[in-house]
C-alpha positions in Angstrom: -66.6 15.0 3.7 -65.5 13.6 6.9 -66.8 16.0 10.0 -63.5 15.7 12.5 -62.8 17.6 15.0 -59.3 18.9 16.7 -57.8 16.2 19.1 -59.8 13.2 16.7 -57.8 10.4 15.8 -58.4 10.2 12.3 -57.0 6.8 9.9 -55.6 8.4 6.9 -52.2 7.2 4.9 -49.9 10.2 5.2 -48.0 9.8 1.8 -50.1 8.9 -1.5 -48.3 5.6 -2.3 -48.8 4.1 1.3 -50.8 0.9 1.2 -51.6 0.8 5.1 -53.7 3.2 6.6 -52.1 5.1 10.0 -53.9 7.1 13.4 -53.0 10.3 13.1 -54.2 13.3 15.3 -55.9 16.4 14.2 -54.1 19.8 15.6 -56.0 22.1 13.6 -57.8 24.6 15.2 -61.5 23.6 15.7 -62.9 26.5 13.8 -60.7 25.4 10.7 -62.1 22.0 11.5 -65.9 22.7 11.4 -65.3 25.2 8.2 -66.9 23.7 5.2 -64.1 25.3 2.5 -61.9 24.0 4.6 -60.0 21.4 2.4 -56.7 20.4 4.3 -55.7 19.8 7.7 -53.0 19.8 10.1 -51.9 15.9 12.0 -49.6 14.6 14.1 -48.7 10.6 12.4 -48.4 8.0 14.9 -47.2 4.6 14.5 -47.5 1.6 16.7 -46.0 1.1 19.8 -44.1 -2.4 20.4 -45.6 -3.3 24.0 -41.8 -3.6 25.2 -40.6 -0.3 24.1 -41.2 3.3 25.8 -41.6 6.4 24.0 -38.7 7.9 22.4 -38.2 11.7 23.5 -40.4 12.9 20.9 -43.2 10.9 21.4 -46.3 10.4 23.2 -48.1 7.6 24.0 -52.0 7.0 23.3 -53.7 3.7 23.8 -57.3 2.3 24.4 -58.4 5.4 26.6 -58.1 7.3 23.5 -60.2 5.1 21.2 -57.6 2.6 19.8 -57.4 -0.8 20.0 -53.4 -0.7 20.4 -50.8 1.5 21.9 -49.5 4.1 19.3 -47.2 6.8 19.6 -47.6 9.6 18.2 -44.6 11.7 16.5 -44.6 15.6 17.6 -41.3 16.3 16.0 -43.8 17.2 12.2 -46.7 18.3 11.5 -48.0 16.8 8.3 -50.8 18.7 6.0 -53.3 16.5 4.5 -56.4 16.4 2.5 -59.5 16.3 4.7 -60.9 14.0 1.7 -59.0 11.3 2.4 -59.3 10.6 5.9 -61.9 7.7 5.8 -62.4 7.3 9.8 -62.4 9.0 13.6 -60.8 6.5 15.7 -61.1 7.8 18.8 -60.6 11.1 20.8 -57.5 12.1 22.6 -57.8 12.2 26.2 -57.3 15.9 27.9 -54.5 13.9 30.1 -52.9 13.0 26.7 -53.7 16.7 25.3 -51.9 18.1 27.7 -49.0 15.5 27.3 -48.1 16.2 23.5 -48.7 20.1 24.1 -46.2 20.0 26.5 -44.0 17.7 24.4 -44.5 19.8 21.0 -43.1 22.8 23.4 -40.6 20.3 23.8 -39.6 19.5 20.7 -40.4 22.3 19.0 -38.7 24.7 21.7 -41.4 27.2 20.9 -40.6 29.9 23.5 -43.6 31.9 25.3 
């Protein structure tokens, strides 16, 4: 099993039948990451970011600062569940700038109300 860690960019193919692989960060709490019985786990999908376009409204940008050799957005309009078995690689680490970023854009989104 894959030891990840919340805020990890993870590779992983978010539906069964996809034949690319996709960064995706890990929103799970840490102490659901580290558990061992732990066998599925909460990510944000991100896709790759065309150098000429900006984020849409419910996206946030990551790029080399966060481990990845491109710029990718990542989607915080769904959270997807997935099996921790089938990640197959950390990427990189979100940066706290960027952390901050997509929390305040899943409050956003999300209009989760304090």
């Amino acid at each position: 099993m894959t030891p990840v860690n919340q805020w990890d960019i993870v590779w992983i193919r978010i539906r069964p039948g996809d034949t690319d692989r996709h960064p995706a960060v890990v929103i799970s709490g840490q102490e659901w990451c580290a558990s061992e019985y732990t066998t599925k786990l909460n990510v944000l999908a991100c896709s790759k970011q065309v150098p000429a376009e900006g984020p849409k409204p419910h996206q946030v940008l990551l790029n080399g600062g966060d481990g990845l050799d491109f710029r990718s957005a990542v989607d915080c309009r769904f959270f997807h569940v997935v099996e921790r078995a089938s990640l197959s690689d950390v990427a990189g680490r979100v940066s706290v700038e960027r952390r901050r970023a997509i929390g305040r854009k899943l409050h956003e989104v999300l209009r989760l109300t304090l």
